[in-house]
Structure formats: C-alpha cells, structure tokens
N, C-alpha and C positions, 0 to 999 in steps of 0.2 A: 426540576429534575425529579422523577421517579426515585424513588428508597426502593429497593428491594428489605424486607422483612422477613422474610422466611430464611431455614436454614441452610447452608451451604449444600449439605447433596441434595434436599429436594428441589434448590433451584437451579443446582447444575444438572438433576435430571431433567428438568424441564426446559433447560437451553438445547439439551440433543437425551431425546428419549433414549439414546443406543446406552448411554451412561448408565441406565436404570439395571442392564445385564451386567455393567463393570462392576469389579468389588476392588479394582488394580488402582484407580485415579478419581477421586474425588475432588475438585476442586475446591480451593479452600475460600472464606467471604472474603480475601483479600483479590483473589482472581475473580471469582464474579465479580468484582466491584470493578475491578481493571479490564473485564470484557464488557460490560456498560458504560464504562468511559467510550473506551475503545471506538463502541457504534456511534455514541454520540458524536465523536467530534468529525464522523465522516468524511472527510477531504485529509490526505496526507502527500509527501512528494517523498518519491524513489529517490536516491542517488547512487549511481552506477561509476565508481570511483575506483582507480588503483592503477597498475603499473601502463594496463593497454589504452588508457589513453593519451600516451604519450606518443601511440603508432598512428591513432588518431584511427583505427578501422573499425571502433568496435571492442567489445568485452571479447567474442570470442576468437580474436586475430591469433592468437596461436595456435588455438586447434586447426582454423581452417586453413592457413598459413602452413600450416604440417611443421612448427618451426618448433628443432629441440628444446628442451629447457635448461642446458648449458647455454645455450644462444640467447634464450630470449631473457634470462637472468640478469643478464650483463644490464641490459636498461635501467635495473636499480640504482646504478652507480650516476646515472646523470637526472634522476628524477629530482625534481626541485621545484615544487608548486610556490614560487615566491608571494604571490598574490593571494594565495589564501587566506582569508580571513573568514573567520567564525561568526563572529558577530553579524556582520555583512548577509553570510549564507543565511544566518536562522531568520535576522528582520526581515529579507523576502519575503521566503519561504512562511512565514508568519503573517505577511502585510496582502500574502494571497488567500489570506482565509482557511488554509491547511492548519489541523492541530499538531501532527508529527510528520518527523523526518524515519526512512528506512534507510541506511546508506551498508553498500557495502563493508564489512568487515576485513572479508577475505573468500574472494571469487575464486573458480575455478583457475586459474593462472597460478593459486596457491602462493600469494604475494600477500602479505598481514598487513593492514594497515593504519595497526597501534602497537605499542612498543610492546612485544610478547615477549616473554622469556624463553616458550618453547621451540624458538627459532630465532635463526640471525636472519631472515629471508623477508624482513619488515624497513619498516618505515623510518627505524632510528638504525639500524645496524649497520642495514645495504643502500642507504642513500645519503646524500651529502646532506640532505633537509633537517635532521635529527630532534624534527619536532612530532610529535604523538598526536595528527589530526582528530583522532576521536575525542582522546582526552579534551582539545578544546573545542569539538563540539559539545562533549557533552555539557561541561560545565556552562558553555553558553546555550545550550536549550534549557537547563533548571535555571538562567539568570531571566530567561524569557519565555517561561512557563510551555514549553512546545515538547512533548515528549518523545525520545527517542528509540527507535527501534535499530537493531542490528540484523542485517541479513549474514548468512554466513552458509558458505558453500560446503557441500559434505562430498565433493569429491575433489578432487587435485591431479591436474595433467601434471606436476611436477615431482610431486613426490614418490621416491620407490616402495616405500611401504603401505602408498592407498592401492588395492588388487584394482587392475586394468579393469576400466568398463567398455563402452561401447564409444566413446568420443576420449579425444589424446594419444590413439593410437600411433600417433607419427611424431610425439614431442619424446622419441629415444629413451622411455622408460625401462629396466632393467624387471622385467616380468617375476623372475627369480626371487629379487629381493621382497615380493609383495609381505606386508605382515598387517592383517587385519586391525590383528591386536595392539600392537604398537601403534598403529593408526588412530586407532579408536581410542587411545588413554592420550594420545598430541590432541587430538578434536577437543575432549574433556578437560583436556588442561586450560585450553587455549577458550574457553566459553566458562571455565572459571574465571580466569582474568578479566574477560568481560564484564562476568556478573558479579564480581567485588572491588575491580578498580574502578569502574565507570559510573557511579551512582545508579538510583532505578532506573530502570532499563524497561520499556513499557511490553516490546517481544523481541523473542527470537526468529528471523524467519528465511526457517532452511530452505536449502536448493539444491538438487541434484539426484534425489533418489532415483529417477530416472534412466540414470547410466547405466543402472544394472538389472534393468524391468526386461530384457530380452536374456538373460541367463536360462541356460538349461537347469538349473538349480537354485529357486528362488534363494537372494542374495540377501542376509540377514544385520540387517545396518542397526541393530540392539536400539532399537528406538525408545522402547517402554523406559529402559535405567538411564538414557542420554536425558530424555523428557522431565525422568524423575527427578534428575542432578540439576537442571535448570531450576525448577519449581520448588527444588530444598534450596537453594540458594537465593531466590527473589520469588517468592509465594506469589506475587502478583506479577509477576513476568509474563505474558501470555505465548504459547508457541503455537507457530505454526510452519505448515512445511508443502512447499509447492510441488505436491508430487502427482497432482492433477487427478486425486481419486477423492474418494469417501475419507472422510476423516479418520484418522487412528485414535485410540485412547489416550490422553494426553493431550493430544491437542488443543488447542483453546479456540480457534479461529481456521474460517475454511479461505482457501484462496484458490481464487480466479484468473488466470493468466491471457490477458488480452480478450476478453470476454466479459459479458454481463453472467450474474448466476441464472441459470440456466437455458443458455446458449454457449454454442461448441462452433462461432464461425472461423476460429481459429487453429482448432483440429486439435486442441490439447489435451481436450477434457475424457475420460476412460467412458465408457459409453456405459459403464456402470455406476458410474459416480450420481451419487445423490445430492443435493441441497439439502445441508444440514439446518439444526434451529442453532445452530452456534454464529456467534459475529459472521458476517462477509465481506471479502474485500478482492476486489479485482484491481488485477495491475494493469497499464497500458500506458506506452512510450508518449511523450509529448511530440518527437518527433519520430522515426522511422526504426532508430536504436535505441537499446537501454543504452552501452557505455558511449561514449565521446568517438566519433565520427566527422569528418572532417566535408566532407561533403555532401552529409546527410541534412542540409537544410530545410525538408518538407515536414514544417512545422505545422502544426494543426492550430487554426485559429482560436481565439479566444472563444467564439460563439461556437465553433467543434466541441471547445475543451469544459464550457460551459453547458453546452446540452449532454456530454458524456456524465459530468457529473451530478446534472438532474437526474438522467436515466438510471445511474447508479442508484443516488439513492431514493426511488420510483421504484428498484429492487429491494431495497431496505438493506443494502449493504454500502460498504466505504469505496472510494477513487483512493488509489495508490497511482498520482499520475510523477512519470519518472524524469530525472533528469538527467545529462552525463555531463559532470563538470570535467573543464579544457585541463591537460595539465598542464598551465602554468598554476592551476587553485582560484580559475575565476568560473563562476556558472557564464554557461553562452547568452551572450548579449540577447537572444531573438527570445531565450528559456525566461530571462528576467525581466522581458517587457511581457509574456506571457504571464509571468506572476503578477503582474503590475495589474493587467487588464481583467482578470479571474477577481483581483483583489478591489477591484471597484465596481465589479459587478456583486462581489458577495456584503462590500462595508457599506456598500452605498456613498464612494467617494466622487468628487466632482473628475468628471473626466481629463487625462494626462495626471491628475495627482494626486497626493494619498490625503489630502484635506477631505475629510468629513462632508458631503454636503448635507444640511439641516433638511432639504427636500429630497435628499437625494434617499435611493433604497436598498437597505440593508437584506438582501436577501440571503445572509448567513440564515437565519432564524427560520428559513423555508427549506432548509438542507443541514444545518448542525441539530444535533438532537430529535430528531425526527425519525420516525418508521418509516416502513412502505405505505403507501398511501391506500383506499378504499380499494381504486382501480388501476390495475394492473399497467404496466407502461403499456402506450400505442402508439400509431404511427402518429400521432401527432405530438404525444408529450408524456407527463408523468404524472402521480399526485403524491405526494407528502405528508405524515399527519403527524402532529404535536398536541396532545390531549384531543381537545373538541374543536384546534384546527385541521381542517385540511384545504393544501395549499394544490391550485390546479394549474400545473405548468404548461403553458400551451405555446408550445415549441416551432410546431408549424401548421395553420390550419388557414386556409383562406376564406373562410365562413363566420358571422357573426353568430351562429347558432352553435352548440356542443352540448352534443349526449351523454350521458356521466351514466352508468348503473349502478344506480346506490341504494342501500337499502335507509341507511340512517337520515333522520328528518332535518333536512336544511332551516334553521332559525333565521341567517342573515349571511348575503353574498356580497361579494366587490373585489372592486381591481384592489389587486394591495400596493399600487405604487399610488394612485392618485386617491383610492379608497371611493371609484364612482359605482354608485350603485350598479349591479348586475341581478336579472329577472330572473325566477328561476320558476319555471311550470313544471309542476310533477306530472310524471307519466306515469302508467301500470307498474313499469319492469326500472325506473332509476329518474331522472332528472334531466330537463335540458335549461342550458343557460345561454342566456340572451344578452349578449357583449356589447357593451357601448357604442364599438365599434369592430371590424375585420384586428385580430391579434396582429402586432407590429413589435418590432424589436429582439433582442436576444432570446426575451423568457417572458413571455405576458402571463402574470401570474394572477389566479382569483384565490381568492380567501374565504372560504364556505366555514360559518363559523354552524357546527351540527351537533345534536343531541341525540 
C-alpha cells in the first residue's frame, strides 16, 4: 500500500483541484487516509432495507402507489425480520470479495431503522421486532473487519415538517405544517446518533437532493454545516451525496448512479457534471431493483456482475453492487449464490465452495488496491494497475492477437492464472500481445509486469 506523506490540504488539493479555491473544507489526514482506503478495497454491496419490503414492490411503493402515510405507517406494527442475522449477512457479503456494506438507514418512506430517539417511527418503537439491526450490524462488520457505510435519505414522504418536493405528492402531507428548520435540526440529530452510537462509520451517503432541483427557487438543503457536523464528529467519515452533479465542498467521494464515471446511459447524470479526482463509485442493482421486489428475479449473472466490476475498476473507481433483503431479514437466495460466485471468482476458490483452491486464481489482487489501468476500458475489456503491474482483462475478444497503446516498456507478459508466457512485439504507437491461445472464460487476465 501507498503512504501518502505529504500534508493534509496539499493532498486534499490534489485529490480535486476545485479544493485549492476552498478556504471552507479541508480534509483532515484522517479523511485522506479513509478516501485511500476507500478506493482500494473497490468492490462493496448496497442494501436497500426497511419497511417497503414487506409489500415486496420496491423502495419506492408508496410514492408510486400514491398511498397515505397514515396508511402505509400502520406496516410497522407487523414488521418482524425473524431471520435476520448479522453474522450471516457480513460472512457473505465478505466471502464475495466486497470490503463494505452501504445499507439503508432511513429511506425516503422516512421509516428509521435503528433505535433513534428523535422519533418513535423506527425499528424498536413501531414494530414488534425491538431489536436495533444496525446496531448489530455494525458491531458484527468491526468483528469481521468489513466497514460500514450508512446511506440516509434527505427527504421524507411522511413527515410534515420536510417542505413538499416534487415526489410524495399523493402520501396526504399537510403543506402548511412544512418547517425547514425543525427538519433540518431531526436530520442532525438523527446522523448524530449514527455517528456516536454506531462505532466508525466509513461514509455517509445522501440521497434525495433531487426532489427539489425543479423549484422556482433554488432549494437550500444547508449542506456546507450538515457536512461539517459529520466530519466534527468522525474526521474520517467520508461523505458523499447522490445528487448526480459536480461535487460540492465537503464532500469526500463522487457517485455514480447506474453508470460507469463518464457515462450517462441512464439519463441521471447533469450534463454538467464533471469527473472529479476524488474516490469514485458507481451504484448499480444486482437485479432490476434496489429495495426487495417480489417478482423481480432478472438477476444479472455472475460473469455480468463480474465484468461490471472489472469495467468499474478499468474506470479507477468502486462497484456499490446492491442488494434488497426479503422482510423476513434473509438476503434473497439467487443475491447469495451470486455472492458465492463473485467470491470464487475474486479468492480463487474451488468451484461450488468457498475452500481455497491452491491452483485456483485469486483475482482480488487484479481489482482490490488498484488504479485505472494504462488503457482506457474497450469494447473488449479493461486494465488495472498495482505499482509496475498491469493487469489486462480481456473480457471478450475472439482473436489471439490484442493491441494495447502503451507508452511504458514491457519487461515480462503472461496469463496470470496459469502464468504461460504471452509475446509481446512493440509497434510505433503501444504493443501487441500474442495469446497462447483465443481468450476463454469469465476474465482471461495478462499480467504485463512494466517499467
């Protein structure tokens, strides 16, 4: 692993030059240190978790449902995830090669779901369950070194003191009562508790600014003092906020919403938005939804799920690939043979199980800890580099030849699973490499060791 040695603001201006005009946010060496964590352990899983998956449509079943929140409240009272277990979740989740878990906190349904004080509308007050699921996640991700992230929604179809945005118009809010300010001091209280009962906490990572990006009155969500209240309370906390633009000051981490960084085939991204030099990480459902859907079983396979997270980090940024646990508190059967398959492709275990094979290929080490590669992703694959490797992921190519334009001087190539020599003739303009044989498999990887 890389040291960073130099000081705190020279190297937080060097992760996003825009910081070098801020005098407001300087990130301290315990945040730099937790946004180079951060990139290296690249691979993390979503979980999309709370009351609407007990309707089974979805996170957003009550907005679209137009269903009150006197109505859809009342669900509290039969939620009971009997089968949850912690333990259980994080050894997956960990034995696929992921370093962190994001799980909701509390989604826009404005449903808490760790025991808050600033509301009875949670997980010990309003359900017969009366167990505090974060609480034992967290304590079981520092028993099993996986660190955790909370996402947490910054608007609420239920509450009458968040002012109306543009979605929840039909869950019978009382317009009248809106109060900014009393809003904004529940959010603040309620990401204290976070960030002093839950141990370290690796980010925060908002959602919803969005609600209110069509006002005739740009809508002022006091971001700068919310940002600053996190980062005095866990200096290495990093924040980030899915609002599909250019990063704001404070921030720590840019995010990507079903997309690779710079690509918009999902129509989210502000066509002004830049790619920052700060962490990256793009989110994207395992299957069709983030939250728990009941007939949403078009699962994306292993070798989907596996070339998405080559390509990802081919961008030099992280997979936030998601899950939505059933509420009874079990992840879905087809999500946990999916971690299984991910997890033997990246530990190098013997196929169906999580035993080690001694010949088998570890290809964590070609995606944890690693940049973007020389060349840029292509339609065939990606590259990867760790010091003076770079790793050539060739995804899909039906030719024993592959062009590379590289400037730096190849020493020594080969397969990194069997480690058979591969030829490499230099051209004017980069490299071509001469393959044992036509690429076969998931990820036919080369190992160009360069100087």
């Amino acid at each position: 692993m890389k040291r960073i040695l130099v000081s705190a603001a020279f190297a937080a201006m060097a992760l996003c030059p825009a910081l070098a005009q801020q005098t407001t946010y300087v990130p301290t060496p315990e945040n730099i240190a937790s946004r180079q964590d951060f990139a290296e352990r690249r691979f993390g899983i979503f979980l999309h978790w709370g009351l609407y998956s007990m309707f089974a449509q979805g996170e957003w079943y009550m907005q679209n449902a137009g269903i009150p929140y006197a109505e859809y409240s009342k669900a509290a009272s039969a939620f009971y995830p009997a089968n949850f277990n912690a333990h259980d979740w994080v050894a997956a989740i960990k034995a696929s090669g992921a370093g962190y878990i994001t799980i909701t906190s509390r989604h826009h349904e404005g449903f808490s779901m760790w025991d808050t004080k600033c509301s009875d509308y949670d997980i010990i007050d309003a359900t017969p369950f009366k167990r505090d699921v974060l609480k034992e996640l967290a304590e079981e991700c520092q028993k099993q070194d996986i660190r955790l992230h909370f996402y947490y929604s910054h608007l609420d179809w239920g509450r009458d003191d968040y002012p109306m945005g543009r979605t929840g118009t039909q869950c019978k809010k009382d317009p009248t009562k809106a109060d900014w300010k009393h809003y904004y001091k529940f959010m603040n209280d309620q990401l204290t508790e976070l960030l002093t009962n839950y141990g370290p906490i690796g980010a925060i990572w908002f959602d919803g600014w969005w609600d209110h990006d069509s006002d005739a009155t740009p809508f002022d969500w006091e971001l700068p003092e919310q940002y600053e209240l996190i980062h005095r309370l866990q200096p290495a906390c990093l924040v980030g906020n899915n609002h599909h633009m250019s990063p704001n000051p404070g921030e720590d981490i840019q995010i990507f919403e079903r997309d690779l960084p710079g690509e918009n085939k999902a129509g989210f991204v502000d066509e002004a938005a830049e790619i920052s030099r700060l962490p990256l990480e793009t989110c994207e459902t395992m299957n069709g939804m983030w939250g728990y859907k009941i007939i949403d079983q078009n699962y994306k396979s292993a070798t989907q799920l596996v070339h998405y997270l080559v390509n990802t980090a081919g961008k030099g940024a992280n997979l936030l690939m998601n899950i939505g646990p059933q509420p009874n508190g079990e992840l879905p059967a087809t999500a946990v043979q999916r971690l299984k398959e991910m997890g033997e492709w990246m530990n190098g275990c013997e196929r169906g199980t999580s035993k080690v094979n001694p010949s088998g290929l570890a290809h964590v080490e070609t995606i944890r800890g690693t940049v973007a590669g020389d060349v840029p992703v292509q339609s065939w694959g990606a590259t990867t580099r760790c010091g003076n490797r770079l790793f050539v992921h060739i995804l899909k190519h039906d030719q024993q030849e592959l062009y590379l334009p590289l400037n730096c001087k190849v020493v020594k190539a080969f397969a990194f699973d069997d480690k058979a020599p591969v030829k490499v003739t230099k051209t004017p303009s980069g490299v071509v490499l001469t393959l044992p044989a036509v690429p076969t498999g998931v990820d036919y990887v080369v190992e160009l060791e360069t100087k």
